[in-house]
C-alpha positions as CSV (number, residue, x, y, z in Angstrom):
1,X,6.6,-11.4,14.8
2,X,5.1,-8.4,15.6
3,X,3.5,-9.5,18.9
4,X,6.0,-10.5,20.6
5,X,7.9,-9.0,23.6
6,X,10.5,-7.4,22.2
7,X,8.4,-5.3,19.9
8,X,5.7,-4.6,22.0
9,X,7.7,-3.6,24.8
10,X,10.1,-0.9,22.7
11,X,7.4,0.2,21.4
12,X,6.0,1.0,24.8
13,X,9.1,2.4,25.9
14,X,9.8,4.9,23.1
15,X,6.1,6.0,22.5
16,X,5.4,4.5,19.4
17,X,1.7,4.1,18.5
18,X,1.7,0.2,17.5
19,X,-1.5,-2.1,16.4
20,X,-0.1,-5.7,15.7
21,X,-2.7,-8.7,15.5
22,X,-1.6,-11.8,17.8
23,X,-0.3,-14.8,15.8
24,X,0.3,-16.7,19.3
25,X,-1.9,-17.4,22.3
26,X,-0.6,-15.4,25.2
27,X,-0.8,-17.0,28.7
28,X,1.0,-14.8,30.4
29,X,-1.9,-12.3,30.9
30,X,-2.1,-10.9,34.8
31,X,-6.0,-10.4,34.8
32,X,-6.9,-14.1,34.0
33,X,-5.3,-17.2,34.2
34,X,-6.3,-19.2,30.9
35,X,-5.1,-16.4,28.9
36,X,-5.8,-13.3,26.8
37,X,-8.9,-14.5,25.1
38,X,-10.8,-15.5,27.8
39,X,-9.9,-12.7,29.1
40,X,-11.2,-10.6,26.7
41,X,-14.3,-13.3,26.9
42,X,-15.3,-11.9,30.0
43,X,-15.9,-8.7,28.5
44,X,-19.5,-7.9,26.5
45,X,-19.9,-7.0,23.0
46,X,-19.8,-3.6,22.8
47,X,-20.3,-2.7,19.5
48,X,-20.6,-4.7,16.0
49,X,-19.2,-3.4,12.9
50,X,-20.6,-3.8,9.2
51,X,-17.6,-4.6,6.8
52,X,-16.5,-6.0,3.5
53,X,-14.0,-8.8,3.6
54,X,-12.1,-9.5,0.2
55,X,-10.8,-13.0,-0.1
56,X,-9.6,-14.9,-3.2
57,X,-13.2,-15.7,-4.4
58,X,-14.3,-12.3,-3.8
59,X,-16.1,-10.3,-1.5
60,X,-18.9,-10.7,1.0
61,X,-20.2,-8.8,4.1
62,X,-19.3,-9.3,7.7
63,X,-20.5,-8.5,10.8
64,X,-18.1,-8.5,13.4
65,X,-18.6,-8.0,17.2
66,X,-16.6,-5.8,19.0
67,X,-14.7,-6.3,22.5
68,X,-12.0,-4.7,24.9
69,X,-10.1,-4.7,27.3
70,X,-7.1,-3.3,28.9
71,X,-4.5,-6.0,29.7
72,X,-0.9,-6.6,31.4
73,X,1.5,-8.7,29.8
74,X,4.0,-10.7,32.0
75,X,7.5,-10.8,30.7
76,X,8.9,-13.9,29.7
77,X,11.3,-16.0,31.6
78,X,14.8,-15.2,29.7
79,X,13.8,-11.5,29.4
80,X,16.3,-9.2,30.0
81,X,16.6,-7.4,33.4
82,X,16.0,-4.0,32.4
83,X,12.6,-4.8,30.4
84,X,11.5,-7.5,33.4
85,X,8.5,-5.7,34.6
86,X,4.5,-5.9,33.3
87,X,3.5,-4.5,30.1
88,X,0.4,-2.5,30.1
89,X,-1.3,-2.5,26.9
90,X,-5.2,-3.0,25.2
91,X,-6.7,-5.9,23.6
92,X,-9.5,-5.2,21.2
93,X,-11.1,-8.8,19.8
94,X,-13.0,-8.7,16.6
95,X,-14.9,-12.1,16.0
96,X,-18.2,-13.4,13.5
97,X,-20.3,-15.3,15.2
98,X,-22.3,-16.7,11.8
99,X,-21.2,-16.7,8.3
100,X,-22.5,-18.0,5.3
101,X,-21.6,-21.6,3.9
102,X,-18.2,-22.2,3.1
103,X,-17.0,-18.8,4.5
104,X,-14.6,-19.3,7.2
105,X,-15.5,-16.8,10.2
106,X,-13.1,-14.1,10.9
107,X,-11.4,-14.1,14.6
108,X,-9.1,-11.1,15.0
109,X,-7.6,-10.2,18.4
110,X,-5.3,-6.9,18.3
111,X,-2.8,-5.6,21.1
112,X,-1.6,-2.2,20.7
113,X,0.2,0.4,22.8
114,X,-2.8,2.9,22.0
115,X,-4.3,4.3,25.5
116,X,-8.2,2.7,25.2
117,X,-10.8,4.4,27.9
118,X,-14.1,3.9,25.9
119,X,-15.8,2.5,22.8
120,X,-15.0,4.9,20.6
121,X,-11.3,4.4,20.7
122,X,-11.4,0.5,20.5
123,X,-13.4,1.2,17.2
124,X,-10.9,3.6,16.0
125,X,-8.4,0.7,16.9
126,X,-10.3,-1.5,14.5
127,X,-10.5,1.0,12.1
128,X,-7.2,1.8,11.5
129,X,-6.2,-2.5,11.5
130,X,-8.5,-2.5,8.5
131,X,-6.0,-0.2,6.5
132,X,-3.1,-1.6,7.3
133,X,-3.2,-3.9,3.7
134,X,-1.9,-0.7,2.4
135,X,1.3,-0.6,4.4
136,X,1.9,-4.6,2.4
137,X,1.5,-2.7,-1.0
138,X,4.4,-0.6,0.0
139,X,6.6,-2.6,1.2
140,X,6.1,-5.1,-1.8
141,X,6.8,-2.2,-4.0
142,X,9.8,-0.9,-2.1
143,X,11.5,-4.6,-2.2
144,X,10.5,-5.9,-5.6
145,X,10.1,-2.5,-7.4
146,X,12.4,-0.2,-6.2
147,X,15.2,-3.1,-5.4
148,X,15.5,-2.0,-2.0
149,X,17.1,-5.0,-1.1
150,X,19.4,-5.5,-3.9
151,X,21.2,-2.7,-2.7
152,X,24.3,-3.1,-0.3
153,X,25.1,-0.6,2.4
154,X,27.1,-1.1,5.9
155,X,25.6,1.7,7.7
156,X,22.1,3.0,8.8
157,X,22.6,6.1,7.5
158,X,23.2,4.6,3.9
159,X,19.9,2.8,4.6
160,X,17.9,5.8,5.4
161,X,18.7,7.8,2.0
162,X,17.9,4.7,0.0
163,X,14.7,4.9,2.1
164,X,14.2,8.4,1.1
165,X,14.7,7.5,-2.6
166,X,12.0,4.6,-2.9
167,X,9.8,5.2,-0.4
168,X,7.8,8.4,-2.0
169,X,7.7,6.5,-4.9
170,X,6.1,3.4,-3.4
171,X,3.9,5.6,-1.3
172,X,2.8,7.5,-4.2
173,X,1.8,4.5,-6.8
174,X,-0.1,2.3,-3.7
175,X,-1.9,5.5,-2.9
176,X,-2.9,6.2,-6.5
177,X,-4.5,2.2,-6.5
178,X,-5.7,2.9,-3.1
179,X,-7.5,5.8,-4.6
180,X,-8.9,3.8,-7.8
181,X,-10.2,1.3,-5.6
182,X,-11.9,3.2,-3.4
183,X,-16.1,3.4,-3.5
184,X,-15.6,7.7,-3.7
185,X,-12.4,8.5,-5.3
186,X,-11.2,11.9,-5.3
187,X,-12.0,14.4,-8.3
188,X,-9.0,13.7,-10.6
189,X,-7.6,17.4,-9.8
190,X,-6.7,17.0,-6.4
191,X,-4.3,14.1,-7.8
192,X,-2.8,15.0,-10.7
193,X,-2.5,18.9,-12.5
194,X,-4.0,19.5,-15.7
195,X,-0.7,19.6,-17.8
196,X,0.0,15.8,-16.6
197,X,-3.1,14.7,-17.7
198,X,-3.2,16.3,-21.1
199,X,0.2,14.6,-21.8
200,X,-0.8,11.3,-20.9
201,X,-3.3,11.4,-23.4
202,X,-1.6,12.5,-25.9
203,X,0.6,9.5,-24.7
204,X,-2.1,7.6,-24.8
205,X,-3.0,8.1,-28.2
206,X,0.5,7.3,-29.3
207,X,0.4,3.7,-27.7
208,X,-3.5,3.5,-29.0
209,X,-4.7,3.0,-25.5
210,X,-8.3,4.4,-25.0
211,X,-8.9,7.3,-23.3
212,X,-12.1,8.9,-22.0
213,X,-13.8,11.9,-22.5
214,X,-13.3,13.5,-19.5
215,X,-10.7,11.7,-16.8
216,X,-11.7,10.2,-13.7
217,X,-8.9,8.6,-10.7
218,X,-10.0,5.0,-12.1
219,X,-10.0,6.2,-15.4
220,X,-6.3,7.5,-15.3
221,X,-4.8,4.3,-13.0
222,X,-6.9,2.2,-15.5
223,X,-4.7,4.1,-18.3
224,X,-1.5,4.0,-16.9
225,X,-2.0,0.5,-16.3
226,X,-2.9,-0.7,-19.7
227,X,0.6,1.3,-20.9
228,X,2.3,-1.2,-18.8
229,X,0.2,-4.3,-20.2
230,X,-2.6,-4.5,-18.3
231,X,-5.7,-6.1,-20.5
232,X,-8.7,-4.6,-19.2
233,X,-11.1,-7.7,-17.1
234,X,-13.8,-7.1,-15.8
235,X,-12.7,-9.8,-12.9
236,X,-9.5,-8.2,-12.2
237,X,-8.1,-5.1,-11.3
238,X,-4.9,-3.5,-12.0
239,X,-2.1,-3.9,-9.6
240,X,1.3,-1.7,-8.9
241,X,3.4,-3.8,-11.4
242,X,1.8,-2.8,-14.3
243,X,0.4,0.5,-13.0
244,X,4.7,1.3,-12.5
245,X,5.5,-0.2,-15.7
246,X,3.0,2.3,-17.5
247,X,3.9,5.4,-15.4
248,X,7.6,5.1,-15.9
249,X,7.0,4.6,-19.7
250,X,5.0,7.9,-19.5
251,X,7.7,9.7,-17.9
252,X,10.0,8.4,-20.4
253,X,8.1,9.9,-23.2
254,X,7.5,13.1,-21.5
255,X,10.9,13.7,-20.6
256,X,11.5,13.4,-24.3
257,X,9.4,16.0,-25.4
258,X,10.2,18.3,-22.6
259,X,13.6,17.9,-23.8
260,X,12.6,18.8,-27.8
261,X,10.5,21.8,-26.6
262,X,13.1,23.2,-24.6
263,X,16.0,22.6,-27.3
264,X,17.4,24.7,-29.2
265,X,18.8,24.2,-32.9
266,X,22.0,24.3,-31.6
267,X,21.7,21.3,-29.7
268,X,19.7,19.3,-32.7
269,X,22.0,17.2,-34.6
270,X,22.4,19.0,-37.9
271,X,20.9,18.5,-41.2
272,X,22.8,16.8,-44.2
273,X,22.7,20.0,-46.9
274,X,20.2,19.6,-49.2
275,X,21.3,19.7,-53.4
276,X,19.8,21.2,-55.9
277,X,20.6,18.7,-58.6
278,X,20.9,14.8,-57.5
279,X,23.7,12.4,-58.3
280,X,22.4,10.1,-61.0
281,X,22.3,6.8,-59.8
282,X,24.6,3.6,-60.6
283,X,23.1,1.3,-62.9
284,X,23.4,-1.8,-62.0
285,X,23.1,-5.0,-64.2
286,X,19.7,-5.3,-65.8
């Protein structure tokens, strides 16, 4: 639903940046009259990109040509009055022209309200479509996770500090998987201090879960994950369920210990008094 009129053209009219990939084949194109693709037909391949496409039986590399072209939209018939007037926007086409056996070829066509002059910004387009799998983590994690949904409110300001409640926390556990999965993580410093990651192996060691000698972005995720259940496979990475399971029973344990370092005796429940001499016991019935 993202292609369609109503988004595109509010997003034009309050200045939002917007990429959305066409679902439907839109006729109502001023430069041509078959459409948007052949439209953007007419235009020469530009650039091709190398990438890596992920699918459900693995991974293989693509090549993928590169095409663009500004375009104007016609509004639709039952449009309201005050949005009836041409959209101007950019099409950027990505498209294999071979793959190997069995692969189906990839044929991506993106609109977006991003001003496009040269190459370098259609690729930039394309770049930043390629991240967008991301944004899915997030929002899986802020329904299914944080309950976002489970909770009822009658206003949009009630919606907004729900938002600001589970939306960090989504952000933060689909950017630490981002991270592990990435070919050049991070040094494991610039994520997380040194006092977190002494505690998690000392967590660590309580649940028996390996640890390595020195930590590493995959290493820690890989950790965290295995506190929440996840069996280490070679095939099979870990995902935000168990990656949140693990983390929040981290927390739980060092919230616990913060709270015994920082107690006093006072606070402590206090000792049965100890006896010099001990009650002989009963003796029961041989």
């Amino acid at each position: 639903e993202g292609d369609c009129w109503a988004s595109l053209v509010t997003a034009w009219s309050d200045g939002v940046a917007l990429i959305t990939r066409v679902a439907q084949h839109h006729r109502a194109v001023v430069e041509h009259p078959k459409g948007l693709r052949a439209w953007l037909r007419a235009h020469p391949i530009v650039r091709t990109l190398d990438v890596t496409v992920r699918t459900s039986t693995g991974e293989r590399d693509a090549s993928l040509h590169l095409r663009w072209a500004p375009v104007t939209l016609r509004p639709p018939r039952r449009t309201p009055r005050r949005w009836r007037r041409p959209l101007p926007l950019c099409a950027v086409w990505l498209h294999e022209s071979a793959t190997t056996a069995g692969a189906v070829p990839l044929d991506v066509v993106l609109l977006t309200t991003v001003a496009v002059t040269s190459d370098t910004p259609a690729q930039r387009i394309a770049r930043w479509y390629t991240a967008r799998w991301a944004v899915e983590i997030v929002f899986d994690l802020i329904k299914n996770a944080c309950l976002l949904e489970a909770h009822a409110v009658t206003d949009v300001a009630s919606f907004k500090r729900l938002v600001a409640v589970s939306g960090p926390v989504a952000v933060k556990v689909a950017h630490w998987i981002h991270l592990a999965r990435a070919p050049r993580p991070p040094p494991v410093t610039a994520v997380w201090d040194a006092t977190t990651l002494r505690v998690l192996r000392e967590v660590c060691r309580f649940h028996r879960v390996p640890t390595p000698t020195r930590w590493s972005v995959r290493s820690v995720v890989a950790a965290v994950a295995q506190l929440g259940g996840w069996e280490p496979r070679r095939d099979r990475k870990p995902g935000w369920r168990v990656v949140l399971r693990g983390w929040r029973r981290f927390e739980d344990l060092r919230r616990f210990a913060e709270y015994l370092a920082s107690s006093t005796h006072e606070d402590r429940p206090p000792r049965k008094p100890s006896s010099t001499h001990e009650t002989p016991r009963k003796q029961g019935p041989p």
